[in-house]
N, C-alpha and C positions, 0 to 999 in steps of 0.2 A: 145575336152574338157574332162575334167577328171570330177568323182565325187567324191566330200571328204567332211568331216565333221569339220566345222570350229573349230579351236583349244581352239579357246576364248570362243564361246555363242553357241559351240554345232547344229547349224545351217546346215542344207546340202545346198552345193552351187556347183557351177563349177570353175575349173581351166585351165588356157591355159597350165598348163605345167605339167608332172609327178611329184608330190611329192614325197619326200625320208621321213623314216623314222626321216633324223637327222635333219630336219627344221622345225618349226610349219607351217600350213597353216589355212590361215585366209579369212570367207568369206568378200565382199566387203568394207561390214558396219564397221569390225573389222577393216579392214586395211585400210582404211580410217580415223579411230578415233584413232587408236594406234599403227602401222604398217610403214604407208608410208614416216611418218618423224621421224621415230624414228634415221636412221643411219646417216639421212643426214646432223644435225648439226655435229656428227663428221665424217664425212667425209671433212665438210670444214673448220673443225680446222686442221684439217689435211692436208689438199692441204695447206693452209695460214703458216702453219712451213714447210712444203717443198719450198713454194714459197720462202718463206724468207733464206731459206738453200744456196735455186739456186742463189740468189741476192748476197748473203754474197762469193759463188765462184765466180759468174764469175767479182765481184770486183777485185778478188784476182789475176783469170787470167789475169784482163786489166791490171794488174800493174805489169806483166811479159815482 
């Protein structure tokens, strides 16, 4: 466990992992309330135009 000072409320906490300068780190409370879903709606706007990429090919290949 690492010790660092939360980016958000200033809080000291632990981390399982090395923190780098070029990402915030946030202790539990933070990344609980503003942190842990912040990427994941786009992430799945993103997978949902890839899926629909992959539909629109392999349409294209069945019709080879």
């Amino acid at each position: 466990m690492h010790k660092v000072t939360c980016d958000k409320c200033n809080k000291e906490c632990e981390v399982p992992f090395k923190p780098t300068e070029s990402k915030p780190v946030y202790c539990s409370d933070c990344f609980r309330k503003n942190g842990s879903g912040s990427g994941s709606n786009n992430s799945s706007k993103g997978l949902d135009e890839i899926n629909k990429k992959l539909d629109k090919i392999l349409g294209i290949l069945e019709e080879l």
